[in-house]
MIFI-684775 format. One record per residue: y, z, x of N, C-alpha, C, O in turn. Coordinates in steps of 0.001 Angstrom, whole numbers, plus 524288, in hexadecimal, padded with zeros to 5 digits. Atoms other than C-alpha are relative to their C-alpha. Example, Ala and Ser with C-alpha at 12.3 -4.5 7.8 and 13.67 -1.06 7.14 Angstrom:
% MIFI-684775
7FB5A800008037A7EE6C81E788300C804B080000803848049D8029980790/7FB5A7FFC47FCCC7FBDC81BE48356680442802DA7FCFE80896803837FEFB/
***
This chain:
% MIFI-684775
7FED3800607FA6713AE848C63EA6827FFF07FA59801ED8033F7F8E78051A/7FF7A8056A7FEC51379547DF8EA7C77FD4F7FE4F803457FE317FA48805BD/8033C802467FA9312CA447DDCEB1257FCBC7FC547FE5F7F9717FAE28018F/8026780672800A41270047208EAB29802937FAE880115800A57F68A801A5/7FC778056D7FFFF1334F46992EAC73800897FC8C7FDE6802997F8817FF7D/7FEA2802DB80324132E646461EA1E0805E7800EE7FCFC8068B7FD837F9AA/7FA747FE908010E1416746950E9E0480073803087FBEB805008044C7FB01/7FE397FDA48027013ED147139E932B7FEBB8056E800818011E8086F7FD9C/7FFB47FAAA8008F13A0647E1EE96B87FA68800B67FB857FA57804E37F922/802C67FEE78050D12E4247D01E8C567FB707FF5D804F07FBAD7FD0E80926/80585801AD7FE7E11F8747E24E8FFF7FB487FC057FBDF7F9E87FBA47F748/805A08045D803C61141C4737BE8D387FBED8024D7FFD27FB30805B580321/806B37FFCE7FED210592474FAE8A8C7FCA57FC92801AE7F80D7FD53802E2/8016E8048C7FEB8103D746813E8D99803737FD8E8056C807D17FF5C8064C/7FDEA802087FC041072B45F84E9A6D806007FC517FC4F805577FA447F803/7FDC180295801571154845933E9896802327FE27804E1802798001880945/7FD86803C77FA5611B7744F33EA11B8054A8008180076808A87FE9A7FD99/7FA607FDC77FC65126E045476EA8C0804F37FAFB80039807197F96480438/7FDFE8051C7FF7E12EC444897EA430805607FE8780322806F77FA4B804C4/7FBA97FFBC7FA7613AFF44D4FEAD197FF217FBC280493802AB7F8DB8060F/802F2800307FAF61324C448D8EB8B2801A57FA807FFC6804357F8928035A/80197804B2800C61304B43AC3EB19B805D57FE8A8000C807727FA67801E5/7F8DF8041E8010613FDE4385DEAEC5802C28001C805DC805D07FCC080771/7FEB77FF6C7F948142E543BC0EBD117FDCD7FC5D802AD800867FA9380637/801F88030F7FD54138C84328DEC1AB7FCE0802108050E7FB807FF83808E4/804177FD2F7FC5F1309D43E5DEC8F27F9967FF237FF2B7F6F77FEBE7FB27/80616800BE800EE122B243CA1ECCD57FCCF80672802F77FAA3807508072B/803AF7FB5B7FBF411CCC44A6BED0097FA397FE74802C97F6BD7FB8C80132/80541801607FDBD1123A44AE9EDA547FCB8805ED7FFF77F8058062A800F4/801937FA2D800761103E45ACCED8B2803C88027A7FBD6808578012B7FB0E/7FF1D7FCD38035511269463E2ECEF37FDDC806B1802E07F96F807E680452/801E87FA49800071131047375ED1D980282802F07FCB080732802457FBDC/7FE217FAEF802EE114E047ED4EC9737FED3804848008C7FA68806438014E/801BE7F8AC80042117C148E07EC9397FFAF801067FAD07FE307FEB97F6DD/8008E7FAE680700118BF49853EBE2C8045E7FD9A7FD14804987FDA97F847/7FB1D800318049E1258549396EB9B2803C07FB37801B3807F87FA0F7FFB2/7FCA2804BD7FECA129124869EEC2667FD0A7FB0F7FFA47F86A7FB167FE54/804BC804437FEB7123D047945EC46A804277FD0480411808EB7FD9C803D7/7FF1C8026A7FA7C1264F470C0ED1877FE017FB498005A7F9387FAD380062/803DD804457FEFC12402462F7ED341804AB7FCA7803328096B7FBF980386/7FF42803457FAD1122F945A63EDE487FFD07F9B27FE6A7FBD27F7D47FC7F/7FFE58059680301126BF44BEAEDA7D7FD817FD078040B7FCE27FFB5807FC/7FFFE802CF7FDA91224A440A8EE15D801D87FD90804FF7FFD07FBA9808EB/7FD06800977FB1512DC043ED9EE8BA801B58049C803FF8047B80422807E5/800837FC507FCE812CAD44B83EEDED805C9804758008180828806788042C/7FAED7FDC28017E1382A45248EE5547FD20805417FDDD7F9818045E7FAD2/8029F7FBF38023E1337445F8DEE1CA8055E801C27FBCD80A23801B07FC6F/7FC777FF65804861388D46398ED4377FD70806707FCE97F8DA807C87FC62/802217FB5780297137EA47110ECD3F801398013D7FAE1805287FF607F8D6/7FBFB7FF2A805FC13985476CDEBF3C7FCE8805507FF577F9658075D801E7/801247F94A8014D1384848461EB85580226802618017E806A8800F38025B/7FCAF7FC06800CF13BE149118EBAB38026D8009B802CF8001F7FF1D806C1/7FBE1801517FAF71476E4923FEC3F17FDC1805D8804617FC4B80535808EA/801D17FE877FDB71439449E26EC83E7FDB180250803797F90C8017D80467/804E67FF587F940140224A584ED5D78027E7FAAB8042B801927FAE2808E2/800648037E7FDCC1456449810ED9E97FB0F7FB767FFE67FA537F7E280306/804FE805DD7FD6A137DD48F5BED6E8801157FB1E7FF8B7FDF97F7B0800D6/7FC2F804817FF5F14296484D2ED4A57FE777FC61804257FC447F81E80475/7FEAA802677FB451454D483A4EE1E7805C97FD0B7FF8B807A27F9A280263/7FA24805367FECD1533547E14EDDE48048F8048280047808CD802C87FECE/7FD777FBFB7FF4915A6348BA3EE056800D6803517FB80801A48080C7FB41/7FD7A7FD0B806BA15D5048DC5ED0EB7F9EC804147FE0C7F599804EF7FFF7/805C37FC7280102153F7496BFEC9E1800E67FE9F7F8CB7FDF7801817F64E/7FFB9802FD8035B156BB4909FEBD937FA8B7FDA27FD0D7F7D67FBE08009D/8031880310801CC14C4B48AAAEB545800D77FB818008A805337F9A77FFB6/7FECB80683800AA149DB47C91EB6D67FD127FCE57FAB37F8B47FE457F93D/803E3802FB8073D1447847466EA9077FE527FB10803317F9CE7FA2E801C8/7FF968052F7FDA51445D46766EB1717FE3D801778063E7FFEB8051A808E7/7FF297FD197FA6613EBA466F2EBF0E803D37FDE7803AC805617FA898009C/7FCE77FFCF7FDF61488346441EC8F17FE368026D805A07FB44805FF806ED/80206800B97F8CC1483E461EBED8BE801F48045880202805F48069E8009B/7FF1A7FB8B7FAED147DB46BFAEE38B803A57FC82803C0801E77F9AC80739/7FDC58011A7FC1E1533546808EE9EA7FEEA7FFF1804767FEC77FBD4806F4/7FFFF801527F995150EF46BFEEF72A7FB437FDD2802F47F99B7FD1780768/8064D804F87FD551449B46433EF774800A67FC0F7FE8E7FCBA7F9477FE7A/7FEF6806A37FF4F14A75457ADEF5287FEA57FC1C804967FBF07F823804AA/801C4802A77FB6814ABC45432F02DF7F94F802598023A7F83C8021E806E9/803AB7FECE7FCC713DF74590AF05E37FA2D7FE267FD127F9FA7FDD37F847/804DF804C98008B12EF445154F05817FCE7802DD7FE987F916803E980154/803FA7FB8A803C6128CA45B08EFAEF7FA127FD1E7FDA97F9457FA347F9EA/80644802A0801611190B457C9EFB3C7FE31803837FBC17FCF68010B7F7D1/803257FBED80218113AC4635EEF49A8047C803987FD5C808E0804457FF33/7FC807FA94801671195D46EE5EEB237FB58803457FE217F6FE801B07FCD5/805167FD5C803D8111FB47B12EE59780357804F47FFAF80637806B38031F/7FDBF7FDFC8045D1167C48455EDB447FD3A80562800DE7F891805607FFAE/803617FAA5801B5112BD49490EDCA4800FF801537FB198002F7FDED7F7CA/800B97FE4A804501157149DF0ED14D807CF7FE6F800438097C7FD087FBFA/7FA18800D7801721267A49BB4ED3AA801DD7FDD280672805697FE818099F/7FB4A8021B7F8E512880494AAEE0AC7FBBB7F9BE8015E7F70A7F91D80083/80196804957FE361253948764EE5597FFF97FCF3806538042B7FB9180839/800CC802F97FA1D12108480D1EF37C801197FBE37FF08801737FA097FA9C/7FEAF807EB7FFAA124474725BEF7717FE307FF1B8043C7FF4F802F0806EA/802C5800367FD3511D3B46E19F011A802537F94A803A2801F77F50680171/7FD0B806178001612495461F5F09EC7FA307FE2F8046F7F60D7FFE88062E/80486804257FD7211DF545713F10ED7FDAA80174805457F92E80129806FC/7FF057FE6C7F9DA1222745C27F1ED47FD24805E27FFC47FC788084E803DD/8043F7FBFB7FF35119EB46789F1BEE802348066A7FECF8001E80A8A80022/7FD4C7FA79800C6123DD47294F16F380144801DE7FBA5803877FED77F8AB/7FFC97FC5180492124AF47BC2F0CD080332802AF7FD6E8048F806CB7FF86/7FC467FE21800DB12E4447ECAF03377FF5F803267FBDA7FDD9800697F834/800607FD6D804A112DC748A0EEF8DA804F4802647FE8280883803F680156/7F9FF7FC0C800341381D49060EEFD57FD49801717FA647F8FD7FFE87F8E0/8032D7FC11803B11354C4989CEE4388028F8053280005806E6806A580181/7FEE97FBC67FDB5133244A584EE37D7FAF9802E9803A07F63B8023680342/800947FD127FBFC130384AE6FEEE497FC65805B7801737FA4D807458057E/8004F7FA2F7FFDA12CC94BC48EEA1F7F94B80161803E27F8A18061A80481/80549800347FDD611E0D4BB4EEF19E7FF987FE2E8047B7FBCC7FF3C8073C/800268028D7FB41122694B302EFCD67FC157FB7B7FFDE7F92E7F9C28034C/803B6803DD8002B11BE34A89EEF5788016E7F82E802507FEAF7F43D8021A/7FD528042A7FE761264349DC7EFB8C7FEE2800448056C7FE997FC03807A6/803347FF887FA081213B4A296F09A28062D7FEBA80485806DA7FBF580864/7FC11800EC7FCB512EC94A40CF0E5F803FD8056E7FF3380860805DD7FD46/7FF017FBF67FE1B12FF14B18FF11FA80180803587FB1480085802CC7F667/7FD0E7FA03803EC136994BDD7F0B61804057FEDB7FDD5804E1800AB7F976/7FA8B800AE80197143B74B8A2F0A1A8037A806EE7FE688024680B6D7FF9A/7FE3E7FA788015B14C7B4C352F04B68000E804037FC74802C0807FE7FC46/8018A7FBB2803A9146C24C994EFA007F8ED7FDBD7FF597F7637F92F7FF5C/804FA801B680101137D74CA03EF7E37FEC1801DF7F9947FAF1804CC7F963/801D77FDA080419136E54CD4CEE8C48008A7FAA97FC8D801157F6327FE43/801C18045F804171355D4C561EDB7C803E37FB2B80098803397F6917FF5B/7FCA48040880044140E84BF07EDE1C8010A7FBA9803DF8047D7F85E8033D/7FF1E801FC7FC3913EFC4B8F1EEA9D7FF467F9AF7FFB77FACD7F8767FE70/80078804217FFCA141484AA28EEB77802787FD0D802A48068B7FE3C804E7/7FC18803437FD33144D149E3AEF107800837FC1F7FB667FCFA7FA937F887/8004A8026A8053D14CB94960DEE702800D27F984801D1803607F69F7FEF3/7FDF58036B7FDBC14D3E48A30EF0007FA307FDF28045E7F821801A8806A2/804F9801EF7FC39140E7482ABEF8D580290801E2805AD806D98007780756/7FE6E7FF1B7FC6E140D54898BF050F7FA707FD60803777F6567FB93801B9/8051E801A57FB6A13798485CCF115A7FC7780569800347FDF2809F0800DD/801F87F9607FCFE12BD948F58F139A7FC027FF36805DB7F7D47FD308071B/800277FF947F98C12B1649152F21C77FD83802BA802267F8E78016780285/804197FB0D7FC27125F949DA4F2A0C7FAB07FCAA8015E7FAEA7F89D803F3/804CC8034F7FB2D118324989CF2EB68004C7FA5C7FF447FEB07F71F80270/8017F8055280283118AA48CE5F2818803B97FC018028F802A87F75D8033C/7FC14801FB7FAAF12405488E3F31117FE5B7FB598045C7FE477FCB9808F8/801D2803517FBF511FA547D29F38967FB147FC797FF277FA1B7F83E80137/805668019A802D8112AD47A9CF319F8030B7FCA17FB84807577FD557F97A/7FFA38042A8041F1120F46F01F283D7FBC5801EC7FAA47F6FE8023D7FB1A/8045D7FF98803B510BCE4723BF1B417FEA87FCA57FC86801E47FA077FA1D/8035980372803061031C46B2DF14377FEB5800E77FB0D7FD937FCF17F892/801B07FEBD803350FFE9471FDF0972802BF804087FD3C80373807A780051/7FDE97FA3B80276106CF47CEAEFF577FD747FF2A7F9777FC5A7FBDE7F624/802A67FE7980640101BB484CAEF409802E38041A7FE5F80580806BA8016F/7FC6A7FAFB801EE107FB48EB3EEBF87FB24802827FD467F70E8004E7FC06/805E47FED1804E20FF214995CEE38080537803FF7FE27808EF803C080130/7FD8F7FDAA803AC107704A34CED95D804DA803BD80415808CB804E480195/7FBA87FE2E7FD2A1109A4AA9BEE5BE7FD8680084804C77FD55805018067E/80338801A47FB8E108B14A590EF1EA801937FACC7FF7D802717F7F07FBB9/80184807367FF1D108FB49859EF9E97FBEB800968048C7FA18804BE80623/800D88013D7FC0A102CE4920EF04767FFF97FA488001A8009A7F6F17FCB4/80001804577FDF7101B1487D5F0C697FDF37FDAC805047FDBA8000C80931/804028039C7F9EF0FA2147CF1F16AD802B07FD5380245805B97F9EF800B6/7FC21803C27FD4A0FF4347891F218E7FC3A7FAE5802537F78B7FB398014A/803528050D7FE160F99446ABCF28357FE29804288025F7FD1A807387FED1/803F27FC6C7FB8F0F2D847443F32C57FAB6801E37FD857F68F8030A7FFA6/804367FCDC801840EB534793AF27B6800BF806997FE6E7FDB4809577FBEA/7FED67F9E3800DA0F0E4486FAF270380149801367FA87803077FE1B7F74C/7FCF27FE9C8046E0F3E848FB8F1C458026F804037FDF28004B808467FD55/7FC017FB0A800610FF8949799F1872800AE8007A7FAC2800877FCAA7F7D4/7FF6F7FE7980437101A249EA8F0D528021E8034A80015801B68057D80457/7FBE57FDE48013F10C214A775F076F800CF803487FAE07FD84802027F79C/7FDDC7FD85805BE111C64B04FEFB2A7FABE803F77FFE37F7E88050A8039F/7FEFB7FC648012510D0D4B9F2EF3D17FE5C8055E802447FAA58086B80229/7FD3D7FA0A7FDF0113714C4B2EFA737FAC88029A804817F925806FA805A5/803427FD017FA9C1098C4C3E8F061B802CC7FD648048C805217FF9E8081D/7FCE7802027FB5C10EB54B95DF0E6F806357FD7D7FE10806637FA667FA62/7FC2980204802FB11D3F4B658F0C1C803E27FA318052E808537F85F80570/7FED2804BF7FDD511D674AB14F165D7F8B97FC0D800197F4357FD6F7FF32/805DD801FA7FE31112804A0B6F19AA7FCF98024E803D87FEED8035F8081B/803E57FC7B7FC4D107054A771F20367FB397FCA2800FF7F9357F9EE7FD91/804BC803D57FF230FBC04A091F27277FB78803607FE987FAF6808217FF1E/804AE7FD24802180EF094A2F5F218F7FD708009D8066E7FDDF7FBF58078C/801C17FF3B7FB280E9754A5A9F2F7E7FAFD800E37FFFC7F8FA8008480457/80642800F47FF8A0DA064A72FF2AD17FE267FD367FCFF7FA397FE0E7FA5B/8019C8040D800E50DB15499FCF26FB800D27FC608044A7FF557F7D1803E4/7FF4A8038F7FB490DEAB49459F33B27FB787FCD6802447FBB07F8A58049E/804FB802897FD420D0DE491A8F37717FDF07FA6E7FD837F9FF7F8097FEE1/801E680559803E20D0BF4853BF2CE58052D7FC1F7FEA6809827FD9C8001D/7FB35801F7801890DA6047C40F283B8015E7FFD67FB1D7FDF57FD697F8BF/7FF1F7FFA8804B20E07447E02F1B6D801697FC8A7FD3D806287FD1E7FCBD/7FEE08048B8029B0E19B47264F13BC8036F7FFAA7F9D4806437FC027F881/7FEFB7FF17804DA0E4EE477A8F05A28008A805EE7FFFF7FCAF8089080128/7FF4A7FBAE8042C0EB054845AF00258025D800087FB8F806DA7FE5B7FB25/80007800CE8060D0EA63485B4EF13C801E6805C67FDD77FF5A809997FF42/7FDF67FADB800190F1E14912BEEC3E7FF5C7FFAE7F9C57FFC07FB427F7EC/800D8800878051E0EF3F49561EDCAD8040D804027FC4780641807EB7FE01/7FE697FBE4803240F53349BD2ED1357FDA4802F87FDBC7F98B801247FC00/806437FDE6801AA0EDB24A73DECBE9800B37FDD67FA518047D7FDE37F75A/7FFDB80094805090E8E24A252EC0A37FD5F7FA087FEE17FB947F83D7FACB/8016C806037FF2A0E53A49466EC4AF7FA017FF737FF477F7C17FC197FCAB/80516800967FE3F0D7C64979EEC8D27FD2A805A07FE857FDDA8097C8014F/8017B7FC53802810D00E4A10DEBFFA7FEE98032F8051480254806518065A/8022F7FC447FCED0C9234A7A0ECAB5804F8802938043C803C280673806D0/7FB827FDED7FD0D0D64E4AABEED24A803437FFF57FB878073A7FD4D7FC1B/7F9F77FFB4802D40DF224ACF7EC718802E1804F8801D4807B080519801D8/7FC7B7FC107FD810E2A24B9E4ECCEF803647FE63805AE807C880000806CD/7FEE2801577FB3E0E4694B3F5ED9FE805AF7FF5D8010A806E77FAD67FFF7/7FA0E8023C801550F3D94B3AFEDB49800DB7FE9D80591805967FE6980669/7FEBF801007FBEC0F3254B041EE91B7FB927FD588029A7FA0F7FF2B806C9/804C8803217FD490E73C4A5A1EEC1F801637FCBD8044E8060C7FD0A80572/800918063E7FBCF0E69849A7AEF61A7FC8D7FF32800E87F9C18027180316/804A1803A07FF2F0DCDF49126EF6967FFEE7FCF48065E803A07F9E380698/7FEFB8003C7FCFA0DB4948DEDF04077FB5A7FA9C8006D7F71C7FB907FE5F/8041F80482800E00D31347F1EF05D67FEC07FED38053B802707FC8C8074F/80101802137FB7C0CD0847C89F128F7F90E7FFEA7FE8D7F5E3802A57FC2C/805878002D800900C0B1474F9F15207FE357FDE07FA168001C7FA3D7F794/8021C80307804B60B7D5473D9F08E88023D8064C7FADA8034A806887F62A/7FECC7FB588049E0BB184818DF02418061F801F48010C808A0800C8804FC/7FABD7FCE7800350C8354897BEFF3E7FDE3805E4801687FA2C808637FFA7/7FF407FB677FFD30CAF649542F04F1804A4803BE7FC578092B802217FC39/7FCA08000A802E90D12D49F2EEFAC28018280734801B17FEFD80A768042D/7FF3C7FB967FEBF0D8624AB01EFB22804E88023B7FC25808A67FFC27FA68/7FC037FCC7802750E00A4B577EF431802E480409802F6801AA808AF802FD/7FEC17FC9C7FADB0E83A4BACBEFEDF80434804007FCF5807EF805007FFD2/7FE9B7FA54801C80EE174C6EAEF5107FC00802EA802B67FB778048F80732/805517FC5B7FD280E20E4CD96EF6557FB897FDC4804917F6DF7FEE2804EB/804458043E7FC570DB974C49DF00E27FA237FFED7FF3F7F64F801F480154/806ED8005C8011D0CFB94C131EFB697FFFD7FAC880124803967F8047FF8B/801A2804777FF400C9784B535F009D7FB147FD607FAEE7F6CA7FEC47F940/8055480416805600C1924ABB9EF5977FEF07FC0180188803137F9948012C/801E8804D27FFDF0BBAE4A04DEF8D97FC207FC667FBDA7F7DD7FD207F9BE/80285805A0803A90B7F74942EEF1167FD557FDB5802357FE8E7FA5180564/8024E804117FD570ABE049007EF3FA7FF517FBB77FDE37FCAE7F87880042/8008B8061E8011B0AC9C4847DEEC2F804417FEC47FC5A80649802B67FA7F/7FC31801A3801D60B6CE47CC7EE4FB800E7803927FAC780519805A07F9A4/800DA7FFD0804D50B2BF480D7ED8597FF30806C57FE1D8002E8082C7F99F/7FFE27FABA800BE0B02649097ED9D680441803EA802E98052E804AE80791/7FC4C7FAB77FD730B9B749B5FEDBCC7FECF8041D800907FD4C8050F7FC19/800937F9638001B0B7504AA04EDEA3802ED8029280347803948026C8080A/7FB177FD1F7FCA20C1CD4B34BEDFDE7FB128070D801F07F6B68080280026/802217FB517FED00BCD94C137EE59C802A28040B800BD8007180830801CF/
***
């Protein structure tokens, strides 16, 4: 599939240097990856993709495999600070505070509604804006976790989206009473004690994280950096 970009389609066991990057004269400042893409944010603020075409986690309309990564066109003109990678869809995050995902869809994990089919196949194969609450608000912050996002706006708020509960941005509304500085979204599997977790967010205000598994809404809290307990 080619989601290393290195051009041949082979896997390493070892780190190899993406020497594409070096003959181009790219300096990445972020690196993200899903299940089957990888996404990176250069220096100059060119976002580039490679792997499986896909659902669209391209973003360049084709669904094609890519071996080489290769620019998101329709974010050329635009001042890409931040990217982050779910399980087949990718956010971009611009300076001016707006949010672009394309991917796939089937969970409403792009946070831009129903569109016209809600099943496996649902995608956008192209960076669209995601809007509904988030409309007017500047965000500060985006996370992806396996078919979930969210995201902080300067105010402090926090909206979150996908799997197949909210299929636009939704304000967390019994977090209003604090300001949200950080949400950290995971893959299960990352963090022994949540490897089931397919829908976490780490929520950071203050000195502790607030955490939550809003499938079954169970609240967990970390009381310290270093211990987890799920319940």
């Amino acid at each position: 599939m080619g989601y290393l970009g290195h051009g041949d389609g082979k896997s390493y066991t070892s780190p190899k240097l993406v020497e594409s990057l070096v003959e181009d004269g790219c300096h990445a400042s972020q690196v993200a990856v899903g299940e089957s893409h990888m996404t990176v944010l250069t220096t100059e603020g060119e976002v580039l993709t490679s792997g499986a075409g896909s659902y669209g986690r391209l973003g360049n309309l084709e669904t094609t495999d890519q071996l080489y990564l290769e620019p998101v066109d329709m974010l050329v003109a635009e001042d890409i600070v931040h990217i982050s990678c779910g399980s087949s869809f990718t956010l971009a995050l611009t300076k001016d505070g707006i949010v672009y995902g394309w991917g796939q869809n089937n969970k409403g994990q792009l946070g831009v509604g129903l569109g016209l089919s809600v099943d496996i196949y649902a995608m956008e194969a192209l960076p669209r804006v995601i809007e509904g609450n988030l409309e007017g608000r500047r965000v500060v912050k985006i996370s992806t976790g396996h078919s979930h996002a969210a995201a902080v706006t300067d105010r402090g708020e926090l909206f979150v989206w996908g799997s197949s509960i909210h299929w636009e941005p939704e304000l967390m509304t019994n977090l209003l009473h604090t300001k949200v500085s950080l949400a950290l979204l995971i893959f299960p599997g990352s963090v022994p004690s949540v490897q089931h977790c397919l829908n976490a967010v780490f929520v950071f205000y203050h000195l502790f994280p607030l955490f939550f598994f809003n499938v079954c809404q169970y609240f967990i809290y970390i009381l310290s950096w270093l211990t987890l307990s799920c319940f």
